[in-house]
Every structure is written in C-alpha cells, then in structure tokens.
C-alpha positions in Angstrom: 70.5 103.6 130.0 73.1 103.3 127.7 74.4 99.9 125.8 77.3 98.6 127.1 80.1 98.1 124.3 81.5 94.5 124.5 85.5 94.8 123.8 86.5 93.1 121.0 88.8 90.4 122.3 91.5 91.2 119.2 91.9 94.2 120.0 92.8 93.9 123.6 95.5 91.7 122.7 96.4 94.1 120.2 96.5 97.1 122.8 98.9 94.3 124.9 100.9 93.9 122.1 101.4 97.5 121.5 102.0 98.0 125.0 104.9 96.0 125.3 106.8 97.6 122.2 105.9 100.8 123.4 107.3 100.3 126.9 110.2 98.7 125.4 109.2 95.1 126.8 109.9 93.9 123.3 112.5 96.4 121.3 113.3 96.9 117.8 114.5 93.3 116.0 113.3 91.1 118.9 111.3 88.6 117.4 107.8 88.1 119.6 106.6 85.1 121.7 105.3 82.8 119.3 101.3 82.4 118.5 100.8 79.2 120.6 103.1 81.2 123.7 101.4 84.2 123.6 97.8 82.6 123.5 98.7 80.5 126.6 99.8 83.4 128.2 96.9 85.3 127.3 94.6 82.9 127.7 92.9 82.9 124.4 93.1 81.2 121.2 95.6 81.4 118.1 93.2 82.5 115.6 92.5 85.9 118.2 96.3 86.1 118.7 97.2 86.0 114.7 94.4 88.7 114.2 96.0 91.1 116.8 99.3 90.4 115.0 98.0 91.2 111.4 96.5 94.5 113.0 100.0 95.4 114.3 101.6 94.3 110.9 98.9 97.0 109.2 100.2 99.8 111.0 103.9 99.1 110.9 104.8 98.4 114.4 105.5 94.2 113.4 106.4 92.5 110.5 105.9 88.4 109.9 108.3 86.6 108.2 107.4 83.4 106.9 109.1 80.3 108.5 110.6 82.7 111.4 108.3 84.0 113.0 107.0 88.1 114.0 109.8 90.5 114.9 109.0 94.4 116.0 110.3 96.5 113.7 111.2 100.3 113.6 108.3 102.6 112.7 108.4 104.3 109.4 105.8 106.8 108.3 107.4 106.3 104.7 106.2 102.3 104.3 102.6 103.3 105.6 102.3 106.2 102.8 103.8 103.5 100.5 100.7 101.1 101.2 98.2 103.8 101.1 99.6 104.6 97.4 99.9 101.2 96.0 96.1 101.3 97.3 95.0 104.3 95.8 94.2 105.7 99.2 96.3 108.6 98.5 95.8 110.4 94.9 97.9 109.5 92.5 98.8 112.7 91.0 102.5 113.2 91.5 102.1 117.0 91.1 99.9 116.9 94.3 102.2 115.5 96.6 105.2 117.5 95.4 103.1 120.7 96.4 102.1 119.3 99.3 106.0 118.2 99.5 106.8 121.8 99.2 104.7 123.3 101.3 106.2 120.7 104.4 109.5 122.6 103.3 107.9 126.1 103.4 106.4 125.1 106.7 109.5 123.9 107.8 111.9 126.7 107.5 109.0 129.0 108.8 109.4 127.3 112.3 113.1 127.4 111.8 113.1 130.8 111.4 110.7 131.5 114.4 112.3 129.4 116.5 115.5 130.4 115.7 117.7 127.9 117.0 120.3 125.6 115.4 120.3 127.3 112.0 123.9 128.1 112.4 124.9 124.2 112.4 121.8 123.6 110.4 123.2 126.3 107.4 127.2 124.6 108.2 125.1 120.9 107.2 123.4 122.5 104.2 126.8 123.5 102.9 128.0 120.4 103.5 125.3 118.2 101.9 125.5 120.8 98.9 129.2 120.3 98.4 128.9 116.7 98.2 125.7 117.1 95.3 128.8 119.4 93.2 131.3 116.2 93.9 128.4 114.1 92.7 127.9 116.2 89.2 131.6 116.5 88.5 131.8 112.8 89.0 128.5 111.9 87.0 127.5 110.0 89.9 123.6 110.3 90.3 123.1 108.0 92.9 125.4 110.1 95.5 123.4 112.8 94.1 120.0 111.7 94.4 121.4 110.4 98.3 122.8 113.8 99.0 119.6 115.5 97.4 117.2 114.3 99.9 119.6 113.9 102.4 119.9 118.2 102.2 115.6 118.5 102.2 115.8 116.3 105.5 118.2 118.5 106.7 115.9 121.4 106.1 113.1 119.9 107.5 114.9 118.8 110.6 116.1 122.3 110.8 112.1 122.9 111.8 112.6 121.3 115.4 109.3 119.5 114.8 109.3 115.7 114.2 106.1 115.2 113.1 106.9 117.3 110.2 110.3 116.0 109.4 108.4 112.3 109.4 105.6 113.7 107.2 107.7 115.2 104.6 110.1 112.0 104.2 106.9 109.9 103.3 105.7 112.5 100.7 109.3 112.6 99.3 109.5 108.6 98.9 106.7 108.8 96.9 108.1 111.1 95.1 111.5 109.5 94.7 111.5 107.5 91.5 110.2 110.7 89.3 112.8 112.8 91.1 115.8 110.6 90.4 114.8 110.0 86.7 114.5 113.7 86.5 117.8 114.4 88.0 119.5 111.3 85.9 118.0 113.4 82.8 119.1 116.6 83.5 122.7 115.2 84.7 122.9 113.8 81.1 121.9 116.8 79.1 124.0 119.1 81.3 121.0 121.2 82.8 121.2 120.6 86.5 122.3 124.6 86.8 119.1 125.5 88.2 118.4 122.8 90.6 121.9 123.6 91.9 120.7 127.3 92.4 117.2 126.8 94.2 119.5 125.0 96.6 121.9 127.3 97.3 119.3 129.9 97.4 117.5 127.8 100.2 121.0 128.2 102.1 121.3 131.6 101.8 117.7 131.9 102.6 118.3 130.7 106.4 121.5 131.8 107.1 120.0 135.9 106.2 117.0 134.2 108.3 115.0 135.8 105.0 111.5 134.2 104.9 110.5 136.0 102.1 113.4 135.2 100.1 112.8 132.0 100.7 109.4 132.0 99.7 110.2 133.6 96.5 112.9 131.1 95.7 110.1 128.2 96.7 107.5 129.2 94.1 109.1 128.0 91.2 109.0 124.5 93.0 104.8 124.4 93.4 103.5 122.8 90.2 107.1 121.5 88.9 109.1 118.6 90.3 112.3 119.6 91.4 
C-alpha cells in the first residue's frame, strides 16, 4: 500500500491563487481580495492565506505593497534572474553569462534562418534600430545608445519566433546591463565604438544573405569578451 500524501493546505490556496491570474479572474494591476476576504472565502486562516501570497510574490506572479495591499503583476523572467544573482544562485562570473548570452543569439538566428519567416521586416527593424545607435554616437548620447543597443539584440532574438528564448536571453542581458553600458559609455568617450558598430551591422547582413556561417564567424569574437 502506498502512503497517502496529505496536501499542504498553502499550497492549495496558492494553486487557487494562481488559477485565477492565469484564467484572467484577476488581471495585471488588479490588486487581490484582501487576507481576511480571501480566508473567509477560502475557509481557512490568514496566516495559510499570507504564506500562499509570499509563495506567489517568490515567483513573480504578485507583488505586496506595504499599506496597500497585493496587486498581480506582469511576469518577468528578468526580476526572477535578478533574485537568483543577488543570491548567488547563479554564478557570478560576468564572462559566463555573456557566453551563455551569445550563444541565446546564435541559437536565435539559427531558428530564424530555419524557419525563415519574417526576416525581411525583421532585417528592415535591424536597420532601423541600428540607425538610431549612429544618431546616438553622433549625438554623444549613451543612454539612447545603450536603449537602442539592447533594443536591436531583442530584435534578433524575437526574429527566432520562439518566446521562451527571447524571455531567456532578456534576463541574461539585464544582468549583464551595468557592465555593458559602462563599457559602451567608455568606448563612446575614447572614440572606439568602430567595432561594436561593425559586429552589428555584420549581424544584419548576416540574416538578410540568410548566411549562418557568416554569422557565426562574426559571433566568435563576442564569446569570452563583452560586447
């Protein structure tokens, strides 16, 4: 015979929780029933009800603020990697996550180029995003250029059709995005930015000649050096 597995009762109301911002009951910026409601509802106490909410708080899906009350809030991949960081669940090393940042990239345009849809509004974006990084040099402004520099490795990632992905590689880059933008500010100041400005228009010409192994010879440069 086997042992039966009592339920913890926190996580039920969790799973009801869930439930109801998954379904939509609740959407994004509602603020939730208040502890007292939703135990009375429920039918159990406060304490199991403020557990449940912590639990949804851990994973993103709820955040609490003080003297308001608990509001759903958009899921981001990006805050979860943050906490993970700050908590040295993921390793520090900033040269790790910028090859693993890479490789998302290389991944990326590799199921661009299989798939093969959208890359002709996808290249028309790139060109876009890549005119407003030169505005941003000739105008010394390395804010629009750090905001147009990972708004064109989005781009390429969305580009892959894949969400997961996309999601995946925008919480590597934020991790990534203080050392970047020093980088960049540097580079802007000395006048070097040359090359960065190259690997990126290499990446467009990469995908509109649908060249994988152009692309993968422009991308090695990029594992073991922050760019």
């Amino acid at each position: 015979m086997k042992k039966i597995e009592r339920v913890n009762l926190t996580d039920q109301i969790y799973e009801q929780i869930v439930s109801n911002i998954m379904q939509g009951t609740w959407a994004v910026g509602d603020k939730l029933p208040s502890e007292s409601e939703l135990a009375d509802s429920m039918g159990v106490s406060r304490v199991s009800v403020r557990a449940a909410i912590q639990k949804a708080c851990a994973i993103g899906l709820i955040e609490t603020k003080v003297g308001e009350g608990s509001f759903v809030k958009k899921f981001n991949m990006a805050d979860l990697f943050r906490q993970w960081y700050s908590l040295n669940l993921i390793d520090g090393d900033s040269m790790d996550i910028n090859d693993c940042k890479s490789v998302l990239q290389i991944g990326s345009v590799f199921l661009a180029l299989h798939r093969g849809t959208g890359l002709d509004a996808g290249v028309k974006a790139l060109r876009q995003i890549y005119g407003d990084m030169e505005k941003a040099l000739e105008k010394k402004d390395i804010d629009k250029f750090n905001e147009s520099d990972f708004a064109f490795h989005k781009t390429v990632c969305q580009l892959s059709g894949n969400k997961l992905m996309s999601m995946l590689y925008d919480s590597v880059s934020e991790l990534l995005a203080d050392i970047i933008r020093d980088k960049n500010r540097h580079a802007m100041m000395r006048g070097t930015m040359t090359s960065l400005m190259n690997y990126h228009l290499q990446i467009i010409k990469c995908i509109e000649k649908r060249d994988f192994a152009m692309f993968l010879d422009n991308e090695r440069p990029a594992i073991g050096q922050i760019i």
